[in-house]
MIDOSE-1310 file (N, C-alpha, C; in nm, 2 decimals, decimal comma, always signed):
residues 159
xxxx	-0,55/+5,41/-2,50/-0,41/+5,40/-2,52/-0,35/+5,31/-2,42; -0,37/+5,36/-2,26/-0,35/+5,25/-2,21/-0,37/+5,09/-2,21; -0,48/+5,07/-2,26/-0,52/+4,97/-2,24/-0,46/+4,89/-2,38; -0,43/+4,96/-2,45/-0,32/+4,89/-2,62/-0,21/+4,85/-2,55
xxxx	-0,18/+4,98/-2,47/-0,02/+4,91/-2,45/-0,01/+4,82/-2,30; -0,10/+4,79/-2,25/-0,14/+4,64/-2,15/-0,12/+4,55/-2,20; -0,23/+4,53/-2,33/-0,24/+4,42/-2,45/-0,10/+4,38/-2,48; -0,04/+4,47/-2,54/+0,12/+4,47/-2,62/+0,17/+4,41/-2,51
xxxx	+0,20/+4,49/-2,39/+0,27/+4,40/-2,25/+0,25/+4,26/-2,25; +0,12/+4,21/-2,24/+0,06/+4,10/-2,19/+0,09/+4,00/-2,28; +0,10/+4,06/-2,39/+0,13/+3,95/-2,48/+0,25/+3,93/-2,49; +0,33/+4,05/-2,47/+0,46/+4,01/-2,48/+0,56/+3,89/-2,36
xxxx	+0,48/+3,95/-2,29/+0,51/+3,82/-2,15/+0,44/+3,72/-2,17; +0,33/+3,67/-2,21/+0,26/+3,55/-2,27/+0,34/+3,46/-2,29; +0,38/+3,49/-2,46/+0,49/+3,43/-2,52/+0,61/+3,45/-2,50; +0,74/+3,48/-2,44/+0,84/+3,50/-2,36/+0,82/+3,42/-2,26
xxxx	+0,68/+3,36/-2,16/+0,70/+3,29/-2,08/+0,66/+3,13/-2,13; +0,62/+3,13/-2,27/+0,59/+2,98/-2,34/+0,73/+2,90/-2,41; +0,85/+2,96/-2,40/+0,94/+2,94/-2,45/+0,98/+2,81/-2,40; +1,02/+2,70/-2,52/+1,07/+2,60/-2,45/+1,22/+2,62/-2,42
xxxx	+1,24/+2,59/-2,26/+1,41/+2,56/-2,24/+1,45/+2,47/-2,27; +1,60/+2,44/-2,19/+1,65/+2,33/-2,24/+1,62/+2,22/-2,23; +1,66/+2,12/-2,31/+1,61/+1,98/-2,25/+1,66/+1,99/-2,15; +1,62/+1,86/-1,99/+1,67/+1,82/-1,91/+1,73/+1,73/-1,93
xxxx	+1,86/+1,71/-1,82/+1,98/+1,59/-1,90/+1,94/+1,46/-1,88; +1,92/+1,34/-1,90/+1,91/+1,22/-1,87/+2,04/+1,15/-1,80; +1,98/+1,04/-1,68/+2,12/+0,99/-1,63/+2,21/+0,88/-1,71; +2,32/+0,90/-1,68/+2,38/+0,83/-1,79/+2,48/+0,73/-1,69
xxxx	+2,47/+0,63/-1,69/+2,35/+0,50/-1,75/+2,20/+0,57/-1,66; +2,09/+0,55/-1,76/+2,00/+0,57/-1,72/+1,97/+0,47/-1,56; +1,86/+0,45/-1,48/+1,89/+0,42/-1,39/+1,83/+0,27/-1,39; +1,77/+0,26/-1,47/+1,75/+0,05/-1,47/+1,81/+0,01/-1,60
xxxx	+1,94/+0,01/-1,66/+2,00/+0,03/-1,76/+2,08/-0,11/-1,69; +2,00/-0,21/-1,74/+2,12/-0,36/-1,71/+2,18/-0,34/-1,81; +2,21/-0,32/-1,89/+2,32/-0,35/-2,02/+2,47/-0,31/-1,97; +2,46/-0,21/-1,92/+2,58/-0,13/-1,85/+2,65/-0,19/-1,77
xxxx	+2,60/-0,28/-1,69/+2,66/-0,41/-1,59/+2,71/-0,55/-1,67; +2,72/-0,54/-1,75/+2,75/-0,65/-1,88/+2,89/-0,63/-1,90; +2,94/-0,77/-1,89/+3,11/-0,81/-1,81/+3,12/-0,85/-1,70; +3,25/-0,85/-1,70/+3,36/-0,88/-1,57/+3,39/-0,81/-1,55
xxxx	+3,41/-0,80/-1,37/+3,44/-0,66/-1,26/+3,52/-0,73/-1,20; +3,61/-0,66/-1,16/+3,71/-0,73/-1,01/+3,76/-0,64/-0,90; +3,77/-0,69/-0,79/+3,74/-0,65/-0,68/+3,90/-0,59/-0,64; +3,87/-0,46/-0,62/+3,96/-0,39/-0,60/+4,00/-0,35/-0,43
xxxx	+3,92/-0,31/-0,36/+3,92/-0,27/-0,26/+3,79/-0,27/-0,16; +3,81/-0,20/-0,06/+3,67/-0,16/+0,02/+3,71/-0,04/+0,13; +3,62/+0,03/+0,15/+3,64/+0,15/+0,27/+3,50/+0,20/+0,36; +3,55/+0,19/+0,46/+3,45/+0,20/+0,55/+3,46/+0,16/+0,67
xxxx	+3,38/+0,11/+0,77/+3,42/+0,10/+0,94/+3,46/-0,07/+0,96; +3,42/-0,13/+0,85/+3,50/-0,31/+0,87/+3,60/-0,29/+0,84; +3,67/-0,24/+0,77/+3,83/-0,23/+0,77/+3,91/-0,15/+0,86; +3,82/-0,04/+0,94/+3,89/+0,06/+1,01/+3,91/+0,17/+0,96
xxxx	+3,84/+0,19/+0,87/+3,80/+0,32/+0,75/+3,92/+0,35/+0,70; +4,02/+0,23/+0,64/+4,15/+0,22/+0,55/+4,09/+0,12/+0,44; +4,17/+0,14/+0,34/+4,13/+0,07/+0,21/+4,23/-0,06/+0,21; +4,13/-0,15/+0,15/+4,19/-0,29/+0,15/+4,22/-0,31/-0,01
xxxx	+4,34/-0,33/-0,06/+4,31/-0,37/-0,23/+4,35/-0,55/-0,21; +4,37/-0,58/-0,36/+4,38/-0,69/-0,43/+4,53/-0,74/-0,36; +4,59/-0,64/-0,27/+4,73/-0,70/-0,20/+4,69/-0,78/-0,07; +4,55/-0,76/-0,03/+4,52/-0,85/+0,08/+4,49/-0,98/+0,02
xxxx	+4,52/-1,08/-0,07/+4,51/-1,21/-0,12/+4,39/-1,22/-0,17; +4,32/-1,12/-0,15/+4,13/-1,13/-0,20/+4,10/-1,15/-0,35; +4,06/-1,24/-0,38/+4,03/-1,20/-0,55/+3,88/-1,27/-0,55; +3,83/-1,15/-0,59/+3,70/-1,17/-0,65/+3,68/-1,12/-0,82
xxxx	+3,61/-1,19/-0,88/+3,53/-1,15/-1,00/+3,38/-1,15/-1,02; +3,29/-1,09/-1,10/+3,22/-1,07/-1,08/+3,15/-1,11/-1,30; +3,06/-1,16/-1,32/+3,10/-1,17/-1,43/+2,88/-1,14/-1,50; +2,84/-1,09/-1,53/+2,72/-1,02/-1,55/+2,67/-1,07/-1,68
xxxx	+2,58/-1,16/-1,72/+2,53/-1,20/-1,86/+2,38/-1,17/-1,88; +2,33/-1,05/-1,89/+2,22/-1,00/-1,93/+2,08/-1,15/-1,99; +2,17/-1,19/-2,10/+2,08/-1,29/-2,12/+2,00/-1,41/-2,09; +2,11/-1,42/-1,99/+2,07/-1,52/-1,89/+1,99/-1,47/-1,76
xxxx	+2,03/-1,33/-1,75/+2,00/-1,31/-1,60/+2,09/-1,37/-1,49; +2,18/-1,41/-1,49/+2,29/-1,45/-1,44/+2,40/-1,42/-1,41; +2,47/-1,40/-1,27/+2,61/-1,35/-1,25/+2,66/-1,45/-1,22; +2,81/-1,47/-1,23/+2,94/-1,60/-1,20/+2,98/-1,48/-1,05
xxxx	+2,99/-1,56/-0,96/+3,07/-1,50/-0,82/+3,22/-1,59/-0,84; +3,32/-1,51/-0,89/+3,46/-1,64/-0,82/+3,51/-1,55/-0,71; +3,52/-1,62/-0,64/+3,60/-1,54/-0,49/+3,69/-1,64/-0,45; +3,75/-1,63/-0,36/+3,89/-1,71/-0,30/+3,88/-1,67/-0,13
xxxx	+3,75/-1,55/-0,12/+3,72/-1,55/+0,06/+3,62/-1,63/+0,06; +3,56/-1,63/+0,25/+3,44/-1,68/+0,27/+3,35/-1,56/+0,26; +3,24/-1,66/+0,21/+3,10/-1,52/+0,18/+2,99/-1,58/+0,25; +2,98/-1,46/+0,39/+2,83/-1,54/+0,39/+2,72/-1,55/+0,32
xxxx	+2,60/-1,62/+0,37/+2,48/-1,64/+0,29/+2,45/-1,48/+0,23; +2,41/-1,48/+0,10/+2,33/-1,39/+0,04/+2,40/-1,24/+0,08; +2,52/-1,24/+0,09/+2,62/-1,12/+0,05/+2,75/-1,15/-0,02; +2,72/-1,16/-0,14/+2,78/-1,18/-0,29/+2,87/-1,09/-0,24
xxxx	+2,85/-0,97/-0,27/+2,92/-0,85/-0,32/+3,05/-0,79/-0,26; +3,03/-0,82/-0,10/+3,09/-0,74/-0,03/+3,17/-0,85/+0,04; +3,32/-0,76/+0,10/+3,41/-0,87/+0,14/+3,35/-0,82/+0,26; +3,39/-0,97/+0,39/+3,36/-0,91/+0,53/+3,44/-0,96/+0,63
xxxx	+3,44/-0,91/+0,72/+3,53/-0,99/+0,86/+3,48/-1,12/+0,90; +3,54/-1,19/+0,93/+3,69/-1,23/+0,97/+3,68/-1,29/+0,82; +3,79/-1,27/+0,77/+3,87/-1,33/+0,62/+3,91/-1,42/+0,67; +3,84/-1,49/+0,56/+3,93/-1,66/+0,54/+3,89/-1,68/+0,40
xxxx	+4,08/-1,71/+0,38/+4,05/-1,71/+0,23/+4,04/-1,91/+0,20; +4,01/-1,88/+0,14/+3,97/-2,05/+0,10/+4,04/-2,10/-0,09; +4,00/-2,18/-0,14/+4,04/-2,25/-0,29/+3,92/-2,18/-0,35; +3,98/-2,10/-0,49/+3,87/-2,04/-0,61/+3,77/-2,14/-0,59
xxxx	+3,61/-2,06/-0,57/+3,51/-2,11/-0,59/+3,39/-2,04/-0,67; +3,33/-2,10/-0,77/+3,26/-2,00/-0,80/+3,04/-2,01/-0,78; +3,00/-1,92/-0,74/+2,86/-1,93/-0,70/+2,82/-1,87/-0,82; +2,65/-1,86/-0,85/+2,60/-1,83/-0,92/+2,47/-1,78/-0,88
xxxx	+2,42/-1,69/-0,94/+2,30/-1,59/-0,88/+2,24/-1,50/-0,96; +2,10/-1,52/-0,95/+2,05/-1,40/-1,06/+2,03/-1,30/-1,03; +2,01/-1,21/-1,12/+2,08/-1,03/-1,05/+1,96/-0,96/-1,14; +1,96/-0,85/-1,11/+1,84/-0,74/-1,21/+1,87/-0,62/-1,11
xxxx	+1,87/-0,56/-1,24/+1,92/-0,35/-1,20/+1,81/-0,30/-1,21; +1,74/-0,23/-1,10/+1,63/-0,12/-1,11/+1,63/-0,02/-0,97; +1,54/+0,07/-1,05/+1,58/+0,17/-0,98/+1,48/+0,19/-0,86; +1,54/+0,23/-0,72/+1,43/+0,27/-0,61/+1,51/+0,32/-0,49
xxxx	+1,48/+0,28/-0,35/+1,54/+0,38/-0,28/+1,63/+0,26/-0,20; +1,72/+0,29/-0,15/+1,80/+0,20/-0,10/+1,79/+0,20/+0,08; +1,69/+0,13/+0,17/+1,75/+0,18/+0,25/+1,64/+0,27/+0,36; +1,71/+0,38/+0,41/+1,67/+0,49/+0,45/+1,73/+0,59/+0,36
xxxx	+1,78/+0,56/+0,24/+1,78/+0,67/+0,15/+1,67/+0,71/+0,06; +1,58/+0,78/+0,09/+1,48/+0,86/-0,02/+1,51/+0,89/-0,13; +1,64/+0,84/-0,18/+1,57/+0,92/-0,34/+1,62/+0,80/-0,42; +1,56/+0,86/-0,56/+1,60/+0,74/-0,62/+1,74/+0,69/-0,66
xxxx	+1,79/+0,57/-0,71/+1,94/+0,57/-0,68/+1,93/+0,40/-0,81; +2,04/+0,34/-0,85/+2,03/+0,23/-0,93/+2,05/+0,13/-0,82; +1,95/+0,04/-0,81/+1,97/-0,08/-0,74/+2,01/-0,21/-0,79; +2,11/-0,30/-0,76/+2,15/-0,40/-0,80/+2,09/-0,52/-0,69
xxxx	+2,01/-0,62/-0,77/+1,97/-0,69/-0,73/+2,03/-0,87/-0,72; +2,09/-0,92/-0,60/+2,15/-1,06/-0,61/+2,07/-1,18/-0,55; +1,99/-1,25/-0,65/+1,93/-1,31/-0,57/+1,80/-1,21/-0,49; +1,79/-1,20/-0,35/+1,68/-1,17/-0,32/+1,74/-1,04/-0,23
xxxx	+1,91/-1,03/-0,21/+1,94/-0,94/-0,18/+1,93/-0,80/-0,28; +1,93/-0,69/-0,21/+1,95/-0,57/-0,26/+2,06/-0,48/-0,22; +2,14/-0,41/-0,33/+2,25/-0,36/-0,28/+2,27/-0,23/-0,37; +2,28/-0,08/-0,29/+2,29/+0,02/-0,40/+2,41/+0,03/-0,47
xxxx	+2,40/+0,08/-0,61/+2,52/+0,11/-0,71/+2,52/+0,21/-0,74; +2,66/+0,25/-0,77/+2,71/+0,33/-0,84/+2,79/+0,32/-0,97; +2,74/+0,30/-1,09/+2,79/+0,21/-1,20/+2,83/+0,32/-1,30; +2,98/+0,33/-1,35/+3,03/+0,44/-1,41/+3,05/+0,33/-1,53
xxxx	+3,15/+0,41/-1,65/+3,17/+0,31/-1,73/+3,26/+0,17/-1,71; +3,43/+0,21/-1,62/+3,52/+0,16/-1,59/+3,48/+0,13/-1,41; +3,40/+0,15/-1,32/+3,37/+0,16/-1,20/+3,25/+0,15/-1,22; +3,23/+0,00/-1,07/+3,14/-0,04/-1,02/+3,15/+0,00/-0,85
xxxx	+3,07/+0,10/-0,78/+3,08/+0,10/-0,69/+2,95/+0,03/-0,58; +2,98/-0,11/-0,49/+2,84/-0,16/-0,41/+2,81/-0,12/-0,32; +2,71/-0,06/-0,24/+2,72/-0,06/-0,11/+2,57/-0,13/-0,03; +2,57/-0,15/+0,10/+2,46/-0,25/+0,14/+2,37/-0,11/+0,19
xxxx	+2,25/-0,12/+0,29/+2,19/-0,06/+0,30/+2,24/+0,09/+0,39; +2,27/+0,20/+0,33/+2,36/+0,32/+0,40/+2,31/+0,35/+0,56; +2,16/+0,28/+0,59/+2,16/+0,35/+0,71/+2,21/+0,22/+0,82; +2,27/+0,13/+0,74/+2,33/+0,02/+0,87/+2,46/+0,00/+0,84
xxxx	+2,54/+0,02/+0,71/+2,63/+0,02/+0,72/+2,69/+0,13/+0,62; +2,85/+0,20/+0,64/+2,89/+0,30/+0,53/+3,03/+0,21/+0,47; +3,04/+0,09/+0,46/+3,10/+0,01/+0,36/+3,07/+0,03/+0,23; +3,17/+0,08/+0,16/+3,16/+0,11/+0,01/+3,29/-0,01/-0,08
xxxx	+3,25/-0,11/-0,14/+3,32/-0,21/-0,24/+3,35/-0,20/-0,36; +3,43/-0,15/-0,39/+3,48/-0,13/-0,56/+3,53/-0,22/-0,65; +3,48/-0,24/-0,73/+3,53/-0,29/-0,84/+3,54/-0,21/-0,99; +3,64/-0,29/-1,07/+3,71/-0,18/-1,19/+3,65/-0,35/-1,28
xxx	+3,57/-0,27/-1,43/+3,56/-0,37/-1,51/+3,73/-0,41/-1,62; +3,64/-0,54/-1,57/+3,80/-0,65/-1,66/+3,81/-0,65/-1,78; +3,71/-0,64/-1,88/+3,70/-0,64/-2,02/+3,66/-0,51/-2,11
């Protein structure tokens, strides 16, 4: 008798423990999802220790765009500051605004660690620089590598 109702137990936790749960959620945009970056962004602001940990917008004379063509593998840079070599993304000190100019640079989204950050995260790739994102539907958020700098660059898509 004991040993019937072991069996009945055992099985009953058996299957009770084979149950499939829920799916797990996927990230949304998945995390090498270039399609998502497709358009024009424009540069709204920045926050962090180059500004004095105050937000800079589009009232400081800065205008950047940013313009993303999957097909090509190709981004348009128009800015109206100085940028140095191989930092597209981010505005920096000392501003000097200059005449609309536009650069051009190939870019690819994948996913890895940014940095001294361990975990995985969406990387936006410019050229041969690497820069982590945060890419919502209407928000593009860039930042450079978190353990040298906490400058965060926003941009809101134009189209």
């Amino acid at each position: 008798m004991f040993r019937a109702i072991m069996g009945v137990f055992l099985i009953l936790v058996f299957v009770s423990c084979n149950k499939a749960g829920p799916p797990l959620p996927t990230p949304t945009p998945p995390l090498t999802d270039t399609a998502s970056i497709v358009g024009t962004w424009t540069w709204v602001n920045q926050t962090g220790p180059s500004w004095d940990n105050t937000n800079q917008t589009a009232d400081t004379m800065i205008h950047r765009t940013l313009a993303f063509d999957t097909a090509t593998g190709i981004v348009l840079i128009t800015h109206n500051d100085s940028i140095p070599a191989q930092n597209y993304l981010q505005v920096n000190l000392p501003l000097i605004l200059v005449s609309p100019e536009i650069d051009t640079a190939t870019f690819q989204v994948s996913a890895g660690a940014n940095g001294c950050a361990f975990i995985s995260q969406q990387i936006l790739t410019i050229d041969e620089t690497e820069y982590g994102i945060q890419l919502s539907t209407d928000t593009l958020r860039v930042y450079p590598n978190p353990c040298v700098s906490k400058v965060l660059d926003t941009y809101i898509r134009s189209n």
